[in-house]
N, C-alpha and C positions, 0 to 999 in steps of 0.2 A: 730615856726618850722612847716614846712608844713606836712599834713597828708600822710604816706605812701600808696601806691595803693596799694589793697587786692584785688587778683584776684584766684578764684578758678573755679575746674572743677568734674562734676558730678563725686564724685568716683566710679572706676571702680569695676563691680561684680564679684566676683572671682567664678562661675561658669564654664568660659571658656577659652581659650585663647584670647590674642588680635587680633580685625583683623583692617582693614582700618579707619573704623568707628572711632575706639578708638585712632587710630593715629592722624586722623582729629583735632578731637575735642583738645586732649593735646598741639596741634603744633598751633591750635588757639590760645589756650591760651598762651604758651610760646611765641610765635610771638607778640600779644598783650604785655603783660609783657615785652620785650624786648624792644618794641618801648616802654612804660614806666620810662625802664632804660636810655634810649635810650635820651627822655627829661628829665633827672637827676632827677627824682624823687625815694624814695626807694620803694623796690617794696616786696609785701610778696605773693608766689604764690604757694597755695594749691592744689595738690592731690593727689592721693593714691585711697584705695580700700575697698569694703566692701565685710565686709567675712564671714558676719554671714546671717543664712536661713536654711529656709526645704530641698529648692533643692540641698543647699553645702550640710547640714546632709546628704542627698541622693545619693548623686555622690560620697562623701568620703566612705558609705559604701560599693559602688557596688565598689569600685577601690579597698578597704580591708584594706581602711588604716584613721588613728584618722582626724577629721576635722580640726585639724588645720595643721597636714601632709601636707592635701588634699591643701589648702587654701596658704602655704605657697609654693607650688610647683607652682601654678598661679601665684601669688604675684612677684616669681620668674622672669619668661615668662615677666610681664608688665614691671617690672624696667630694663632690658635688653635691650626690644624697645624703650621705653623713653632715656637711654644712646645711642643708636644706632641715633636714631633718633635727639640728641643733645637738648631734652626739658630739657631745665632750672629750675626747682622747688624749692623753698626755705624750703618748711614743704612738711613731708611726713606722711598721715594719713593711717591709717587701725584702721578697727573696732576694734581688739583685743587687742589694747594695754589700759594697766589699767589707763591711763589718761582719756581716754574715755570714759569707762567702769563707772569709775567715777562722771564722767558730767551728762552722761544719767541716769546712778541711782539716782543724785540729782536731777534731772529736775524732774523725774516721782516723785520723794517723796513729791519734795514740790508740785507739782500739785494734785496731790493726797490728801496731806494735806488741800489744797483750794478748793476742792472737784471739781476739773476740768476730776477728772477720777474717775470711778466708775465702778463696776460690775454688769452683765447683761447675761441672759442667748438667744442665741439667737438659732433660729428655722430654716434652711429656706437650698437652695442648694451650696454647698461648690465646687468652683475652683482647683482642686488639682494642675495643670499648672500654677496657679496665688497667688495659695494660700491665696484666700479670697472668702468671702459669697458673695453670686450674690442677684440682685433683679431683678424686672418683666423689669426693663428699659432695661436690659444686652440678652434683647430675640429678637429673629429675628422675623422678620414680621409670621413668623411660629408658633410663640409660643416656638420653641424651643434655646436655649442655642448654639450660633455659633460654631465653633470647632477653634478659637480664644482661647476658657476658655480649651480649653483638655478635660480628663475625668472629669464631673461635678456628683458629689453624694450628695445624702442628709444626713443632720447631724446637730443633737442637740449639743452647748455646751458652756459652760459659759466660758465668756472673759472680760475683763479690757475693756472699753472704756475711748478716750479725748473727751468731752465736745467742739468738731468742731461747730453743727449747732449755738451754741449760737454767738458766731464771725463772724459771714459768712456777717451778715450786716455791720460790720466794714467793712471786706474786699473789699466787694462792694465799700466804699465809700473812702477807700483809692486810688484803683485803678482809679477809675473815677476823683480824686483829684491829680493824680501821673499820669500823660500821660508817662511820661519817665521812668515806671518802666520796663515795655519789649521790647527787640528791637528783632527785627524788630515788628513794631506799630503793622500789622497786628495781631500776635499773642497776643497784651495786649488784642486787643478785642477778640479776641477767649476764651480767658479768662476770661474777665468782662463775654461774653455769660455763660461759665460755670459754672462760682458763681453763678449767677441769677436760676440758676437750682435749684432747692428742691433737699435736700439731708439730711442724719440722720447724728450719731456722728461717730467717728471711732475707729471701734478694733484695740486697739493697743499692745494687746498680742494672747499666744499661749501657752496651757497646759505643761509643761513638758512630759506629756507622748505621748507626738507625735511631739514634736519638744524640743529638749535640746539643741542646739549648739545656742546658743544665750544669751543676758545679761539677768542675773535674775529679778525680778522686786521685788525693795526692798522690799515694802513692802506685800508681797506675793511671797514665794520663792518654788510655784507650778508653775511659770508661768515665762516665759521668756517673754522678748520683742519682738514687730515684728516691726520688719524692718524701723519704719519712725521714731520715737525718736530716732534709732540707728544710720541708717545709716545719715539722716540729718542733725543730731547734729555734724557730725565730721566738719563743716566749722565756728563752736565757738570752740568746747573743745577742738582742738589742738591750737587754739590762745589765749588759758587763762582764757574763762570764767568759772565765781565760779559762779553756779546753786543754791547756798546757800545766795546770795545777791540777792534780789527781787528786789531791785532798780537800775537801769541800771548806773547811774551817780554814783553811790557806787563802779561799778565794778571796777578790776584793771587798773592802766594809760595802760599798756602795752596790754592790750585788748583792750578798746576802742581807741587805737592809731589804730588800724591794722582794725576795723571794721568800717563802713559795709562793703561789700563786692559785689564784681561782677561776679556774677555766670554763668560760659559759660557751656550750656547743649544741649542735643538734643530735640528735638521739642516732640517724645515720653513722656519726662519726667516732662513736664513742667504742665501740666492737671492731673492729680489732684496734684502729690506730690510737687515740688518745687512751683509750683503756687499758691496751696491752702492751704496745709497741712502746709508747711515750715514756713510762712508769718504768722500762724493766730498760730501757737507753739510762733513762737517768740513775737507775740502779746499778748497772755495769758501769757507767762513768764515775761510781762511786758517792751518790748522793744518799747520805742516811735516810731511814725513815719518817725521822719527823720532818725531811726535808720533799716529802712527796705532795704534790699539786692537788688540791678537789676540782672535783668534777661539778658543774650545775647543768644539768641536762634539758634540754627542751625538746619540744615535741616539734610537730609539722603543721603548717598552715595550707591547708587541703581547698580547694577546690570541689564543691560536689561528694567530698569524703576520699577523690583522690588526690594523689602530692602532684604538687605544682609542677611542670614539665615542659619544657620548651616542647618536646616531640608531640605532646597530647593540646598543646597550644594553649595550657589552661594557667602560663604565668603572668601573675596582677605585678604591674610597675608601680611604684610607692610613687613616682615622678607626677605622675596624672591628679591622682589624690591628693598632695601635697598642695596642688597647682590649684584647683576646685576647691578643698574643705580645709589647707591648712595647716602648719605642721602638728599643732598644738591639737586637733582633733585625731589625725593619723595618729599621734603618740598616744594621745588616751586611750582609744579603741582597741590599738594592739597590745596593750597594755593588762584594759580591764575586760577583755573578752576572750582572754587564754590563762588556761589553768596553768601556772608554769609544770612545766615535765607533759604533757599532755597535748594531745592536737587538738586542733579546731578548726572549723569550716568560716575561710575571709567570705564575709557580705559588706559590699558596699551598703546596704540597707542597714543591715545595723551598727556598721559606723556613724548614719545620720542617727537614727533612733535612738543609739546610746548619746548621742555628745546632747541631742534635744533636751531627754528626759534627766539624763543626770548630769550635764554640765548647762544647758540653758534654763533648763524647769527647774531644777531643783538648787545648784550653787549657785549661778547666776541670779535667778529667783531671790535666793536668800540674800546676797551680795544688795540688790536694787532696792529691797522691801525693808531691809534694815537703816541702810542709809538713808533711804526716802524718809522713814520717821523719824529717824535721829533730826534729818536737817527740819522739817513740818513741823514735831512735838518739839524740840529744843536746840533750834537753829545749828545744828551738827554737835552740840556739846554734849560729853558723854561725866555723868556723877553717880553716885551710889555702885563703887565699882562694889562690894559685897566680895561674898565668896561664889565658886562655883568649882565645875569640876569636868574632865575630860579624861578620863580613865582608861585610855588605851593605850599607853604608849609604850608597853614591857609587849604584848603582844603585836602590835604596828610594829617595832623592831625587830622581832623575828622574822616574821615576817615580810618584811620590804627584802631581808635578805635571800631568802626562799621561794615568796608566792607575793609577787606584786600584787596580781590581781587580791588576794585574799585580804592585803592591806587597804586596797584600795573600797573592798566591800564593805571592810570596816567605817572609814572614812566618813562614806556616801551615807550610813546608818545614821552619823552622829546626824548627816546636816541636812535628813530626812526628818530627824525627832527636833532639831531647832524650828523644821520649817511649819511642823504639827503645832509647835509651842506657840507661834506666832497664831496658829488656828483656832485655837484654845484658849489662852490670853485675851488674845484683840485687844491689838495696844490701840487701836483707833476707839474706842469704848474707854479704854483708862484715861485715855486723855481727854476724858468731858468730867472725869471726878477727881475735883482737889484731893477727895482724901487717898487717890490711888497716886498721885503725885511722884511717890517713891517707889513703889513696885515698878512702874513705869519706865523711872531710870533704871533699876536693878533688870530688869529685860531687856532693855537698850543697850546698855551694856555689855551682857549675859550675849548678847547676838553679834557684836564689834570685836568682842576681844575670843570667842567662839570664832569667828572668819579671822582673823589674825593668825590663830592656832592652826585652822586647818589649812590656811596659805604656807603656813612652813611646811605641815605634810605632806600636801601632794606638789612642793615645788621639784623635788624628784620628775614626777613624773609631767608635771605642766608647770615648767618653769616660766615662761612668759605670762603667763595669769596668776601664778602667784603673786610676781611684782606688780599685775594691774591691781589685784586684793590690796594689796600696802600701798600703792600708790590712792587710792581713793579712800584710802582709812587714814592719811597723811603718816603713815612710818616709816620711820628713815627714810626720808627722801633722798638725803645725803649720800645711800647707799646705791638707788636708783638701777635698774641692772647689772648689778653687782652681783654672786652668787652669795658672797659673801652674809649680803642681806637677811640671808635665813641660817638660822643655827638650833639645835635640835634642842640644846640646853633651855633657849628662848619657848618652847613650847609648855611653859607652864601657866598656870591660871594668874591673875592678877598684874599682869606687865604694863597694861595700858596704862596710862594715872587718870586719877579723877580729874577732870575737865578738857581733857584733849579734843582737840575738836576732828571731827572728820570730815572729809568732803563731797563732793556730792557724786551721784550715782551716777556713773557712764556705762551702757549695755555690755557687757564684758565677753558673754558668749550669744550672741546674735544666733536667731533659730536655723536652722538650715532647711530649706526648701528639701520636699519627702526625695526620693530618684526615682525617678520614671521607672517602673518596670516593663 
C-alpha cells in the first residue's frame, strides 16, 4: 500500500489577523495537496495555529479579555479565509488542544529524563519584541542593538535549556548528505551557512511570573514552555505520536504511515526554527535520518518591495479581494505571479490584468469559441476524434510540486497555441467546404478534448472552473463538484468518444472592470 502524502504549513500566530501573506502560503499548500489528490494518492494536510506566547498574554490583556477569549477570536478570522478561499485541510492544529499539550509534556520529560535539558541561570540583554536574550552577534556595526529587537533591557534569570550545540555537527552532516532537503537549493545553502555558525544551547522556557499563558513544563510547574517544543511539535502530535516510545519503529502504524512530512513555510522561518531547532528536536527524540521532514520555502509578498507590516500600515487583507474579484481569481493570481522560493510585489492591477488576459482572453476565450462552433458547425457533436498530443505532463509534474507558477506557464502555452490554431485554421471558412468536412471535426475535437485535459490541470489551482470546463463539455456530470471528478491518470489524449455531445457555452471568466488608479 503506498505511503499517504503529508503536507503541512507553518502554523499560523494568533497575534493578528490574516493578511495576504497567510493566504499565499495556505493556497500553496492546498494547491500542492490537490495535485496530490489529483495523482490518486491520499493525502493528509496540516494546519492550524499557534496560540500560546508573551505577546498573546499581552494583547489579551490590553483587549480585557482571558487568552484563550483573545486566541479564539483570531483562530476565528483564519478558518473563515481558509473556507472563503476554498483551502482544503485534512487535520486542524492549535496549540491548546490537550492532545498536544500532552505530546510536548512528554517530549520535554523524557528529554529532560536523558538529561538533554537542564537549568541554567543566564546573565545578559533581553528582546522584549522577540522575547529572547541577545548576544554581541545581534549588535550593529555601532555596538548597539538594531531597533529590529524593540525595547532591549537587561536581565538576570534562570531558564530550562535543550542541549542544541551538542547536534549541530550531526546537522551539518546530514544536510551536506541530503541536497534535497530545502527547495529552493539556494536556501539549503543558506542554511548549511548558518549551522557552520557557533552557537550555545536554547532557552526553551519562561518563569511563570512573567509569562503563564503557555504549556507547563512537567517536570517544573514554575515554568511554562517557549514557543519551539510547542509550537513545532504540532506537525507529529496531531498525527499520533507517543513521546513515551523512544524508538521510532515502535511508534504507532498510523503515525508512521502519515510521516515524514513536507513543510511549506516562509523563508523568515526557516533559519534558525524549522531549519535547525526542528531537525536536531527530532534527532535527539531519536528520529533516523530518513525519518527527517523537507523543507518548501517561499519567499515574501512585498508591498512597494517592502514586507508587509502592520507597523509600516502596508498589510493587503485577502477578505476585500475575495469580496470584489473572487476566490477563484485571488487563487490564480497568487499562484501564477510568484516564483515559488522568491518574493514579489502584490498589485491589485495585476490580479485584474492577469485573470483578463489569461483567464478571460485566453481560457475563457478558448472555452466559448470552441463550444460556439461545435454547437453552429455540428449542433454540439464532436466525430473524427483522430490522434493528437499534449506533451507536458512528466514536466507539469515536477513541477506543480516545486513551482506552481512554472506549471502553470506551461499550461497557459498550450491554450495560447490552441487559441493561434483556431487563428490559423478558421473553422468558420472549413465549414463552407464539403471537402474540409473532416479536418473540421478533427479540430473540433482536437479543441474539446484539449479543454477537457487542461480542466484536470489547473483544477489544483482553479478548482471551481475546472468543474465549470466539464460541466459545459457534459463530463461526468454524475460527478458534479466532486474533486474526485479529476484524476491525473484521465489526462491522456483520446478519452472523449466520438459523438459525445457538448453543451453550450456559458461566459466562464467574465472580464473584470480595469482598478481605478
Amino acid at each position: 500500500m503506498p505511503k499517504p502524502f503529508y503536507i503541512t504549513t507553518a502554523i499560523d500566530y494568533t497575534n493578528g489577523s490574516p493578511h495576504i501573506g497567510h493566504a499565499y502560503e495556505k493556497l500553496l499548500a492546498d494547491v500542492i495537496a490537490r495535485y496530490h489528490r489529483l495523482k490518486g494518492e491520499e493525502v493528509y494536510f496540516l494546519t492550524g495555529v499557534d496560540q500560546h506566547g508573551q505577546k498573546v498574554q499581552q494583547s489579551a490583556e490590553k483587549a480585557g479579555v482571558a487568552p484563550q477569549e483573545f486566541v479564539d477570536g483570531i483562530t476565528a478570522q483564519f478558518l473563515a479565509l481558509w473556507e472563503k478561499l476554498e483551502v482544503k485541510y485534512d487535520i486542524w492544529a492549535a496549540t491548546t488542544e490537550p492532545l498536544h499539550k500532552k505530546c510536548v509534556q512528554g517530549m520535554l520529560q523524557r528529554l529532560y529524563d536523558e538529561g538533554q535539558i537542564y537549568k541554567d541561570k543566564q546573565d545578559g540583554y533581553y528582546s522584549i519584541r522577540q522575547e529572547q536574550f541577545l548576544t554581541d552577534k545581534e549588535r550593529g556595526p555601532n555596538g548597539d542593538f538594531g531597533p529590529e529587537w524593540g525595547q532591549v533591557e537587561h536581565r538576570t534569570e534562570e531558564n530550562y535549556y535543550f542541549r542544541l550545540a551538542q547536534h549541530k555537527d550531526w546537522l551539518l552532516a546530514y544536510l551536506r548528505s541530503h541536497p534535497d532537503c530545502v527547495t529552493p537549493g539556494f536556501r539549503q545553502t543558506e542554511l548549511i551557512n548558518a549551522v557552520e555558525k557557533p552557537s550555545g544551547d536554547l532557552c526553551i522556557s519562561r518563569p511563570k511570573s512573567r509569562l503563564s499563558w503557555g504549556i507547563e513544563l512537567p517536570f517544573d510547574p514554575d515554568y511554562v514552555n517557549f514557543v519551539w517544543f510547542d509550537a513545532l511539535t504540532n506537525y507529529i502530535s496531531f498525527i499520533g505520536y507517543d513521546p513515551t516510545i523512544s524508538s521510532f519503529i515502535l511508534q504507532p502504524s498510523s503515525f508512521q504511515q502519515k510521516w515524514p512530512a513536507l513543510h511549506i513555510l516562509g523563508k523568515d522561518i526557516l533559519i534558525p526554527a524549522h531549519g535547525i531547532y526542528w531537525p536536531i528536536m527530532l534527532h535527539a527524540l531519536g528520529f533516523p535520518d530518513e525519518q527527517m521532514p523537507k523543507f518548501l520555502v517561499h519567499g515574501w509578498w512585498n508591498m512597494g518591495g517592502a514586507k508587509m507590516s502592520k507597523s509600516l500600515g502596508n498589510v493587503v487583507d485577502a477578505n476585500p479581494l475575495i469580496d470584489k474579484y473572487g476566490a477563484e481569481a485571488l487563487r490564480y493570481y497568487l499562484m501564477a505571479d510568484i516564483a515559488t522560493g522568491k518574493d514579489s510585489d502584490f498589485s491589485e492591477n495585476r490580479l485584474v490584468s492577469r485573470f483578463n488576459a489569461e483567464l478571460a482572453n485566453s481560457l475563457g476565450n478558448l472555452l466559448h469559441r470552441t463550444l460556439s462552433m461545435t454547437q453552429r458547425y455540428r449542433t454540439g457533436k464532436l466525430s473524427e476524434r483522430g490522434t493528437g498530443t499534449i506533451p507536458l505532463f512528466s514536466t507539469y509534474q515536477s513541477e506543480m510540486e516545486s513551482s506552481v507558477h512554472a506549471a502553470l506557464e506551461r499550461v497557459n502555452s498550450y491554450i495560447t497555441g490552441w487559441n493561434q490554431e483556431i487563428d490559423v485554421k478558421k473553422p468558420w471558412a472549413l465549414a463552407k467546404e464539403e471537402s474540409a468536412a473532416r479536418e473540421l471535426d478533427a479540430l473540433l475535437y482536437r479543441l474539446a478534448e484539449g479543454l477537457r485535459i487542461i480542466a484536470i490541470l489547473v483544477s489544483p489551482v482553479l478548482p471551481k472552473a475546472a468543474h465549470g470546463i466539464f460541466d459545459q463539455l457534459n463530463w461526468k456530470p454524475e460527478l458534479a463538484g466532486k474533486e474526485e471528478r479529476f484524476s491525473l491518470a484521465e489526462a491522456e489524449w483520446g478519452i472523449l468518444p466520438d459523438g459525445h455531445v457538448v453543451g453550450k457555452p456559458i461566459p466562464l471568466f467574465p472580464r473584470i472592470e480595469a482598478v481605478e488608479s
